[in-house]
C-alpha positions in Angstrom: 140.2 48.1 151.5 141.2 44.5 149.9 141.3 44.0 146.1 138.4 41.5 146.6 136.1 44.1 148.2 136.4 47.0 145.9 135.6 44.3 142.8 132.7 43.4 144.9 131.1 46.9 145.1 132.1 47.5 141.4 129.8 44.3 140.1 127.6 45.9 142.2 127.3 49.1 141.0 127.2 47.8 137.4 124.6 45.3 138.7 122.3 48.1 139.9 122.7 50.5 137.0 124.8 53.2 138.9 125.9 54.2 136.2 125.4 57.8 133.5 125.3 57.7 130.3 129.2 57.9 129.7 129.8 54.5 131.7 130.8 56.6 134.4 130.1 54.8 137.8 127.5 57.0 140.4 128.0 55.0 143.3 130.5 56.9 144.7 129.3 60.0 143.7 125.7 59.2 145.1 127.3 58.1 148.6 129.0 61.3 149.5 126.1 63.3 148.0 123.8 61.5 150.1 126.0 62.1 153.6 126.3 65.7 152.4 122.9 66.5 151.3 122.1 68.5 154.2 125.0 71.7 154.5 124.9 71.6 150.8 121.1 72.4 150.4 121.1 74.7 153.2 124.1 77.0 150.9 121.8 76.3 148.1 118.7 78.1 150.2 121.1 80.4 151.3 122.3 81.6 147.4 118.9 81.8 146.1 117.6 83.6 148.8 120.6 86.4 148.8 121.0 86.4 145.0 117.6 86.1 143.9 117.5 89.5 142.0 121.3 90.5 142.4 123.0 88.1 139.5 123.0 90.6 136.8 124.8 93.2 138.9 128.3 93.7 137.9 129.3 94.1 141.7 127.9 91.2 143.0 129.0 89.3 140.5 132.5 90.0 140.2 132.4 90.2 144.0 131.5 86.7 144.3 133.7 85.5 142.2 136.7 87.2 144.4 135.2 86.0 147.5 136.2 82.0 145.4 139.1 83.3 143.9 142.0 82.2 146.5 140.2 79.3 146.5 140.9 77.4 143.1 144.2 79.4 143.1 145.0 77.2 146.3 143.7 74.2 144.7 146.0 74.8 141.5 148.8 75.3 143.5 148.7 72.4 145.4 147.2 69.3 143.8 149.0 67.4 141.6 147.4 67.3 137.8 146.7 63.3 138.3 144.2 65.0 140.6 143.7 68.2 139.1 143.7 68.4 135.0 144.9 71.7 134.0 142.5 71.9 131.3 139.9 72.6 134.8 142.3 75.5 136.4 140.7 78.6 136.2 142.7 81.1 138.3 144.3 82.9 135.5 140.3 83.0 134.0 138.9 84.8 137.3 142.3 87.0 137.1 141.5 88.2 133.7 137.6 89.4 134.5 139.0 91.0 137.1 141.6 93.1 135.4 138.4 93.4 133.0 136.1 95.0 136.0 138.2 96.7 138.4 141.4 97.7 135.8 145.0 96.4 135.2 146.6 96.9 138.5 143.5 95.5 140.4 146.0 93.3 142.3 147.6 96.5 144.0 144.7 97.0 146.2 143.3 93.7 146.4 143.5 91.9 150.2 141.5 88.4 151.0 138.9 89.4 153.3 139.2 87.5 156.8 136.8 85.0 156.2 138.5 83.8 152.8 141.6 83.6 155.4 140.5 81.5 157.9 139.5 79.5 154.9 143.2 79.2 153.4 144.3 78.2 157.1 141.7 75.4 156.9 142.7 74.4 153.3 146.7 74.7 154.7 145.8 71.9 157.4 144.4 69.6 154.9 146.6 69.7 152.4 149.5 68.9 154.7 147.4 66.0 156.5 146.8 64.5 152.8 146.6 65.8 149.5 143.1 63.4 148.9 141.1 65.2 151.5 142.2 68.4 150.1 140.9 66.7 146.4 137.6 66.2 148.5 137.4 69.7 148.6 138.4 71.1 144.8 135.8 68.1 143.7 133.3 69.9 145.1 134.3 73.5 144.0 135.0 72.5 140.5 131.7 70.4 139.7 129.5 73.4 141.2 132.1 75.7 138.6 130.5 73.3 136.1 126.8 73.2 137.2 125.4 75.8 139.2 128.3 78.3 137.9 127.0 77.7 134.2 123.2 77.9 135.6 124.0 81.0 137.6 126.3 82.9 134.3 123.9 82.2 132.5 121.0 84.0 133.8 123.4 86.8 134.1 123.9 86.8 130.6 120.4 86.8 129.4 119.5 89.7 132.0 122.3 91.8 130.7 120.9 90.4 126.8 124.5 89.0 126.4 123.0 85.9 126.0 120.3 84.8 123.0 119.2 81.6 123.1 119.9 79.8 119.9 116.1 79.5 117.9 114.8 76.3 119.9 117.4 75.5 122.2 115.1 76.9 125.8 112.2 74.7 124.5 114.7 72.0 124.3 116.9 72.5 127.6 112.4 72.6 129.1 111.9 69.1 127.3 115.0 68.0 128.6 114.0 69.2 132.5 110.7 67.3 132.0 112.2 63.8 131.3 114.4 64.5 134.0 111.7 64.5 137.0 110.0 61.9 134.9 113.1 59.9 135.3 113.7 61.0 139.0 110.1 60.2 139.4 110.2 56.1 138.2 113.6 55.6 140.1 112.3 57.3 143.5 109.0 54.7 142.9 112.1 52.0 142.8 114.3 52.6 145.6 112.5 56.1 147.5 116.0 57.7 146.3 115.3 60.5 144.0 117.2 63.0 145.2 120.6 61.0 144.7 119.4 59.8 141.3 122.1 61.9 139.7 121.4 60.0 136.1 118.6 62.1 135.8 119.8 65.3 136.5 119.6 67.7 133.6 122.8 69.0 132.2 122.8 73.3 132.7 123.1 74.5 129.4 127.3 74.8 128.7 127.8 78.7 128.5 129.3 78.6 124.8 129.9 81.8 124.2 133.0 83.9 126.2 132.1 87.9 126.4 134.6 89.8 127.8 134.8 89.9 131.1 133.1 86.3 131.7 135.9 84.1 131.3 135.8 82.4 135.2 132.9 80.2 133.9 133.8 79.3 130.3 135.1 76.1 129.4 136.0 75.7 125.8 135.6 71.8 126.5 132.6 70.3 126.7 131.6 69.8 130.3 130.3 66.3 130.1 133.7 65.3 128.7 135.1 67.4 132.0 132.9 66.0 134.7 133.3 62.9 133.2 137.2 63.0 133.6 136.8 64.7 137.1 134.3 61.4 138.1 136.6 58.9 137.3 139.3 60.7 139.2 137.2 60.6 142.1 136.0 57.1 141.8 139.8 56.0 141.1 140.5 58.0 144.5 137.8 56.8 146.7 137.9 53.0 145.9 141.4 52.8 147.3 140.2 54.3 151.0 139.3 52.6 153.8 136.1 53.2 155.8 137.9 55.5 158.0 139.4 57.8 155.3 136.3 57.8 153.3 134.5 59.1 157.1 137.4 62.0 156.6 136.4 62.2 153.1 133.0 62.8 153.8 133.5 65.2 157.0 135.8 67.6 155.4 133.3 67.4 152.0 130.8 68.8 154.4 133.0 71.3 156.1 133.6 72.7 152.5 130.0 73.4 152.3 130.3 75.2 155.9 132.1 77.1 155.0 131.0 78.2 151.6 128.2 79.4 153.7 130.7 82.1 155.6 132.0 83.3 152.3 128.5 83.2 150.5 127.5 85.8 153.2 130.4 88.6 152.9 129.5 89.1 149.0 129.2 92.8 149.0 126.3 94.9 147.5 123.6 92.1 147.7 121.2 93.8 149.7 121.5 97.4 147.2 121.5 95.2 144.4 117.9 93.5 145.2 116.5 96.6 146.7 117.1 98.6 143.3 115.7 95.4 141.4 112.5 95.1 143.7 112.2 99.0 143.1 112.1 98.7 139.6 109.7 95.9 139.7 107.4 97.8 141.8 107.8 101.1 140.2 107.0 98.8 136.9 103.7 97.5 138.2 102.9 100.8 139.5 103.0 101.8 136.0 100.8 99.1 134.5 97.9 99.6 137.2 98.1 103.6 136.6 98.0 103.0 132.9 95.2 100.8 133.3 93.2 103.1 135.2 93.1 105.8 133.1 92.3 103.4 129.9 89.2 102.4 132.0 88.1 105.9 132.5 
């Protein structure tokens, strides 16, 4: 791509208002989104649907996070920090709330399951065809670490009551939701593009507070600041390709989401987990209609 035509699209970015609040430019970030939008709502289906009532078991949980694990330890070990800031690394995080949940010598007994190896053989080929399609994938990884992984801790926390929500702070993250499908709303009535309208996204609230044993998702940096550093890698990276590259860009962006769906579904004790939550909902309900009855009597 010439010199000419990447100052072309920036005037028009800035031009169109592709921009968040932190002057970071979208337009990048809002084309791959856009060619990737299928896969990655189908794993998003996929996660609520398997974890709907399984988050707050320690099992799943920690399970999921191993089935990710080799993952950003790949990514670590083989990006350069241009690409990858070390203040985003998190392998020695998951390592700790695993020597938390499953002891000291966890490692001793620990072996990638076969679909986290095929995945490592996939990540192996990218990085030695180029270290920027490879970025295309820890992009991905470490932006959902920072939204849906705070979203998702979160809820963990306040089922297991590790987690009280400072006095006003839900009514406020509820306000803030509002605005944002208000927002979403007037810019869809614009240009019919709502679901790329990424301005209007609310932030998840940052999990500020690091129990024991929840390390993988804390950042003791604000996120924005994070994301906002991680963007304008990406931007920086993306400009320079060519149409072609940024068609490999997109493809293996997708294929990371593919795949996610093969780990996703190798999380162990999902099914007991929900089963044993649906119980005790039922065996709740139960309760209330038999206590009810005999108050009536």
């Amino acid at each position: 791509m010439s010199t000419d035509e990447t100052k072309t699209q920036a005037q028009a970015a800035e031009s169109t208002g592709s921009k968040d609040d932190e002057g970071v430019d979208m337009t990048f970030t809002r084309e791959v989104r856009k060619a990737t939008k299928d896969v990655h709502n189908l794993t998003d289906v996929l996660i609520n649907a398997k974890f709907a009532f399984a988050l707050s078991d320690d099992e799943v949980w920690y399970d999921g996070l191993l089935v990710f694990y080799e993952l950003y330890k790949f990514f670590e070990a083989n990006l350069p920090e241009r690409l990858l800031p070390k203040e985003l690394h998190r392998a020695a995080a998951f390592e700790r709330d695993f020597a938390y949940f499953y002891g000291a010598d966890w490692q001793k007994s620990y072996e990638p399951r076969p679909a986290v190896k095929t995945y490592l053989a996939a990540l192996e080929k990218v990085a030695a065809k180029d270290e920027v399609l490879l970025f295309a994938y820890a992009f991905q990884m470490y932006m959902a670490l920072m939204s849906g992984g705070q979203l998702l801790q979160k809820k963990r926390m306040v089922a297991r009551k590790l987690w009280i929500f400072p006095q006003g702070a839900e009514q406020k993250q509820k306000q803030a939701e509002a605005e944002a499908a208000a927002a979403t709303e007037a810019a869809a009535a614009l240009n019919d593009d709502k679901d790329n309208y990424l301005a209007a996204r609310p932030m998840p609230e940052q999990v500020t507070i690091c129990q024991v044993g929840c390390e993988a998702t804390y950042f003791p940096v604000g996120i924005p600041i994070l994301k906002n550093k991680l963007r304008r890698i990406f931007n920086e990276v993306y400009s320079k390709l060519d149409q072609e590259k940024r068609a490999e860009y997109i493809e293996e962006s997708r294929n990371l989401f593919r795949m996610n769906l093969e780990l996703v579904r190798t999380v162990k004790g999902v099914n007991r987990a929900n089963l044993r939550k649906l119980a005790i909902a039922v065996v709740f309900i139960t309760s209330l209609y038999v206590a009810f009855k005999l108050a009536v009597k």
